[in-house]
N, C-alpha and C positions, 0 to 999 in steps of 0.2 A: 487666053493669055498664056503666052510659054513660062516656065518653070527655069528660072536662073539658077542653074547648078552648081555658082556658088553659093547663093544662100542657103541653099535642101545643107551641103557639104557643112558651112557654117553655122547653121542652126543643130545641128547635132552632135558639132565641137561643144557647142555652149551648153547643149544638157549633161555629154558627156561630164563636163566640167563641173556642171552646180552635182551631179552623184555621187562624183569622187570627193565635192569637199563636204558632202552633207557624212560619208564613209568618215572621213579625218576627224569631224567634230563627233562624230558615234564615238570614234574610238577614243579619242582625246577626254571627251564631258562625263558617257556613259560607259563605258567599257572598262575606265579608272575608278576605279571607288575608291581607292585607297587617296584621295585628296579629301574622301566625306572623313578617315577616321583618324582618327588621334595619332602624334609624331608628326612635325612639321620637317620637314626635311630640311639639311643644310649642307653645305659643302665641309665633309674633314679634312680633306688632306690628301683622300685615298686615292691612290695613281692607276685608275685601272686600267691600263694602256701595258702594266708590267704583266697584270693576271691573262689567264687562258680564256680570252675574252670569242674564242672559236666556239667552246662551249653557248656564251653567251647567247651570240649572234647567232646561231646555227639550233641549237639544244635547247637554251636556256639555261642548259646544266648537264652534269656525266651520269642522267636518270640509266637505269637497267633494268632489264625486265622480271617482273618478278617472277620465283621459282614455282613450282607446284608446291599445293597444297601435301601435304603429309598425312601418312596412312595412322594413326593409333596402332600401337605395337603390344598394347597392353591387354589383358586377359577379358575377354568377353564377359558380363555379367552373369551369365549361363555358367561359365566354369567356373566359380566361387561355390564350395561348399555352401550349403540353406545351413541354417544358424536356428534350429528349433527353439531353445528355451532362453530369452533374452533376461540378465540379471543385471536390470537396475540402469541408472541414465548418466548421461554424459553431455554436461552443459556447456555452454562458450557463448562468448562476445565475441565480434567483428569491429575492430580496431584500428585505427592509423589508417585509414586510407583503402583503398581496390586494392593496393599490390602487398599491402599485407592480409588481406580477408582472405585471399587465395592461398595463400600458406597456412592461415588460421585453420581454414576449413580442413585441407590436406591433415593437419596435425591431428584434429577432432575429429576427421573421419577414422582415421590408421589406428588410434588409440579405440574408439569406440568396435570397431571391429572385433582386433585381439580380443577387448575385452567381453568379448560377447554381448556388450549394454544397447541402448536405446539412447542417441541421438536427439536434442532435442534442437529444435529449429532456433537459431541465434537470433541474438539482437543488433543493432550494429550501433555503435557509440563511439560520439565524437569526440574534438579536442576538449570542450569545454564541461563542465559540470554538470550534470540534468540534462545536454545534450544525445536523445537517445531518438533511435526509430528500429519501428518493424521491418523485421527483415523482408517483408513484399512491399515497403516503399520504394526498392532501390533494386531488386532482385525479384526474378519469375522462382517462385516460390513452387511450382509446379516442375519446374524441368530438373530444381535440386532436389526432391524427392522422387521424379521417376529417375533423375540419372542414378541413386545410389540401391533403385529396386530392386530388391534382391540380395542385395552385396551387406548395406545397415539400413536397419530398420527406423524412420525417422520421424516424430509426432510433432504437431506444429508447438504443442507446450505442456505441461507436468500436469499429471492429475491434479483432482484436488487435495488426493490424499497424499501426494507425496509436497514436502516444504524443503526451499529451496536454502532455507536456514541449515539444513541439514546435512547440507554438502561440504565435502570437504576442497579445498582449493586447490590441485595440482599443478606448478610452475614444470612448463616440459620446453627444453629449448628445438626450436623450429627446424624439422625435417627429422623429429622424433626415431628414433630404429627400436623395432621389437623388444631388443636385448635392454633398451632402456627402458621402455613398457612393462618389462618384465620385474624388472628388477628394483626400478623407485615406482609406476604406478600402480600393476595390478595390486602389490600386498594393502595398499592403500584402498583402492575399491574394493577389495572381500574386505578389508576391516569396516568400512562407513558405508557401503550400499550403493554410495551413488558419489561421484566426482566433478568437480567446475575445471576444467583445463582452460589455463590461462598460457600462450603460447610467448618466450620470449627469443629475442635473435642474436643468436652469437655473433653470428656472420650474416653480413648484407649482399651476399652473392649469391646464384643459385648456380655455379659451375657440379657439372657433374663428378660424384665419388669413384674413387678407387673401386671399394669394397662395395658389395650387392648385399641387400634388404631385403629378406622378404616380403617387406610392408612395399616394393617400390612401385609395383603396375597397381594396388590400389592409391596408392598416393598421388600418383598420373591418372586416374581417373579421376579423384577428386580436384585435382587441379587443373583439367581442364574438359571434364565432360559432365561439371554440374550446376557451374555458377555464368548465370546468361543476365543481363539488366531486362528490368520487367518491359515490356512495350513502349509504354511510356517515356520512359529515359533513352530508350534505344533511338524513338524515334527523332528525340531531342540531334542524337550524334549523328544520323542519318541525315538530317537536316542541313548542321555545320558542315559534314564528310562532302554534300553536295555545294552545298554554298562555297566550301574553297579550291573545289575542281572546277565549280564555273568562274571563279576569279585567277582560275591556272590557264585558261584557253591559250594562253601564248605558248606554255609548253605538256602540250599534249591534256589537260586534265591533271597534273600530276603537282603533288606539292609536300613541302616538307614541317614535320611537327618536332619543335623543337621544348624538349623540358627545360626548362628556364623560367624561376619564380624568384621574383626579387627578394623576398624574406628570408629563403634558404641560403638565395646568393650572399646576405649580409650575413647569416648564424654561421656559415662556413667561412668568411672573410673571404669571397672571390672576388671581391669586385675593385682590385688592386694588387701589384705586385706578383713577383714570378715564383713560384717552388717548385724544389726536388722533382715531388711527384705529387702535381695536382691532380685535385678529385673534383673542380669544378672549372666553372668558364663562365666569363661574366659578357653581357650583351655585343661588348666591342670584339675580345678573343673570337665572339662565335660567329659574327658576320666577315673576321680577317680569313678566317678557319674555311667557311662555305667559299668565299672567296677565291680562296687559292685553290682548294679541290675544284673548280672549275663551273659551281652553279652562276649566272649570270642575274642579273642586276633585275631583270623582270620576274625572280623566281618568287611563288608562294609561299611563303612563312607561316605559320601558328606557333604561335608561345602558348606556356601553361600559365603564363601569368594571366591572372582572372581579368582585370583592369589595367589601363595604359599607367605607366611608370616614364616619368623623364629621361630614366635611368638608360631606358629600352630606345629612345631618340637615334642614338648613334648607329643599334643596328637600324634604322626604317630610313636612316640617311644614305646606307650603302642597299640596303635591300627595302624598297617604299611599297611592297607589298607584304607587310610583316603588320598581323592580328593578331588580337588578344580574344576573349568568348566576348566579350562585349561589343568587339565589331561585326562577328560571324554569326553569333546566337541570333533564331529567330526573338523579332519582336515581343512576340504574344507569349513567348516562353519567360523571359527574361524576372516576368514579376514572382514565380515558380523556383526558376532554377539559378537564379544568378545575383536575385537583388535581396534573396531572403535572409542574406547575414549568416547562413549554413552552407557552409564548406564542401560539406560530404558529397552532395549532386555535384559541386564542380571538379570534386576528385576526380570522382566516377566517369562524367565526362571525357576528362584530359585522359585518363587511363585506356579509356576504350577508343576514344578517337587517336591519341598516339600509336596506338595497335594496330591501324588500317591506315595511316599514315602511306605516301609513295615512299619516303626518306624519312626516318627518326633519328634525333640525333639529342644525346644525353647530357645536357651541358654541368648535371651535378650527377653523381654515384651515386650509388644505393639501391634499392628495393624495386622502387618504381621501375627504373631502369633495367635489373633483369629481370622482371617479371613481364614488361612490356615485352622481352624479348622474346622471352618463351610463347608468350603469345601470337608472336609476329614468325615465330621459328616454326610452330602448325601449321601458319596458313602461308607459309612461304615469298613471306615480307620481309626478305634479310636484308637489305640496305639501312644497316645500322651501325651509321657513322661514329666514332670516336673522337673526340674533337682533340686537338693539338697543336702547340705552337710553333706554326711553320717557319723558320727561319727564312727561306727562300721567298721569293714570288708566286712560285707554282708547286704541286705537290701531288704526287698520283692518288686519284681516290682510292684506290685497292689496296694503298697504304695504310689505310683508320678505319677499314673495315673490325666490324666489335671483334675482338677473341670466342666469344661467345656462336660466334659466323663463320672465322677464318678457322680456330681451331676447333668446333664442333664441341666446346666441354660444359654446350649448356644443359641443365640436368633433360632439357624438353628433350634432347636427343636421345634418350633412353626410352622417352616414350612414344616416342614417330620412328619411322621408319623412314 
């Protein structure tokens, strides 16, 4: 029987056909997750026909490549004077969050140096009262005493014969200088033997000074060549860092971590009306804000908000792929790290996964925010937006680049190269 070569022709119309729509429902049913989580979408109002909708279609967004990573400029642990005969210890807590413990430490390392004393391995303590943990629940307890080998000498806790009754409390404001060491701490440790440094912050910026410290390349090593999250916790962010590059496939792997926490948002009043010179941006400012810099409408979002908020609807109406940890965290983790009613692990998280962020953008000031920086300024992750109220439709991203990027005055630039 001959072969009617319309039907061979036809017949492979018709598979061609059922492939390509089994491709549409992939990408429609499974390739969308963001219909499984929380924020129901809705129409506002938004005209996107005004915005750089080039980026959209084309980019997803005005992504850039990230720079190199950065040399350490600071003094080899080899060229520090050996410290023979150590007098007495130098205690501290780890307070408020990642992005002040990293200052905490700086402050307790620099002082415990001068001082020639012994370092004692912190505890880290939360917002609440009795809220306490070991410093190796949250931190490799290994890499903070070899990174400071050689430089101070660090024991994980106090003899028995030494009582912590017996310490006296020094209040030292953050980013400590010698000449202050000098002058209000040591006469205090030769009088009482041994010291608690309680570190507090004048200023919530970490732009770089005028004047030169001799404390400054040990300060840059403690702050950022001694405090790593212990495995466990890393592999938690490792996890999310993967799970929202697989839900970025539309633009490259690439996605943006936005700090934004409704609680802050209400103690700072952002979440209405316009001022002078805001310090915050509330969910709607920050999706008008992505908008007009030219990120498109399929782009990947991460909030620091732990749990979906109502509040957060409006941006998931203009941008529908915007997660919280409870969309992104793995399952098996969740009972650990997110449902236990302790804060501190989801600090910690937001703090290290904003630091590997493609795009970080600070929708409140403060701490978090340059400290993320500094972080993201080593390993050459400078795409750190400033958000702002665009008058316009459009607005060049190179515009809201952070100061901390444009004008190089973050203290990490003293310690990279």
């Amino acid at each position: 029987m001959g072969v009617d070569l319309r039907q061979v022709v036809a017949g492979i119309l018709t598979i061609t056909m059922f492939v390509m729509l089994g491709d549409m429902l992939k990408r429609d049913y499974i390739d969308n997750p963001e219909e499984r989580f929380p924020g129901e979408a809705r129409d506002v109002g938004f005209d996107s026909g005004n915005v750089m909708e080039k980026f959209s279609m084309k980019t997803n967004g005005p992504w850039m490549e990230e720079s190199e990573a950065l040399t350490p400029c600071w003094k080899k642990k080899a060229d520090f004077d050996e410290i023979e005969d150590y007098k007495g210890f130098v205690t501290f807590s780890l307070t408020n969050g990642p992005e002040y413990h990293v200052s905490q430490i700086s402050d307790a390392v620099v002082i415990a140096r001068y001082l020639q004393a012994t370092l004692v391995l912190p505890d880290i303590r939360g917002d609440r009262p009795g809220d306490e943990r070991k410093f190796e629940d949250i931190y490799d307890v290994g890499k903070f005493i070899n990174g400071l080998d050689g430089v101070v000498k660090v024991v994980r806790e106090l003899p028995d014969s030494v009582s912590i009754r017996d310490f006296e409390v020094v209040r030292v404001p953050n980013r400590v200088s010698e000449a202050y060491i000098a002058e209000k701490i040591e006469p205090v440790f030769r009088s009482k033997g041994n010291i608690r440094v309680a570190s507090y912050f004048p200023s919530v910026n970490m732009r770089k000074t005028p004047q030169k410290d001799g404390s400054d390349t040990l300060a840059c090593l403690a702050m950022f060549d001694t405090l790593e999250l212990k495995p466990e916790v890393n592999e938690v962010v490792d996890d999310m860092v993967a799970r929202l590059k697989t839900l970025s496939h539309n633009s490259g792997g690439r996605f943006i971590a936005v700090d934004l926490r409704v609680d802050m948002l209400e103690k700072k009043g952002c979440n209405g009306g316009a001022s002078a010179t805001k310090s915050c941006y509330n969910a709607h400012e920050i999706a008008l804000f992505l908008r007009k810099v030219g990120f498109g409408s399929g782009t990947v979002i991460y909030l620091t908000q732990s749990r979906w908020d109502e509040s957060l609807d409006v941006l998931k109406d203009i941008f529908p792929k915007t997660y919280t940890k409870e969309s992104v965290m793995p399952a098996e983790k969740k009972s650990r790290f997110l449902e236990s009613e302790d804060s501190e692990f989801e600090k910690v998280i937001d703090y290290y996964l904003c630091s590997r962020s493609d795009v970080f953008v600070p929708a409140i000031s403060g701490l978090f925010y340059a400290n993320v920086a500094g972080r993201r300024i080593a390993t050459g992750k400078t795409q750190i937006l400033v958000p702002a109220e665009i008058p316009g439709t459009s607005s060049p991203i190179t515009s809201h680049f952070s100061p901390y990027i444009s004008k190089r005055n973050h203290m990490a630039h003293t310690c990279f190269c």
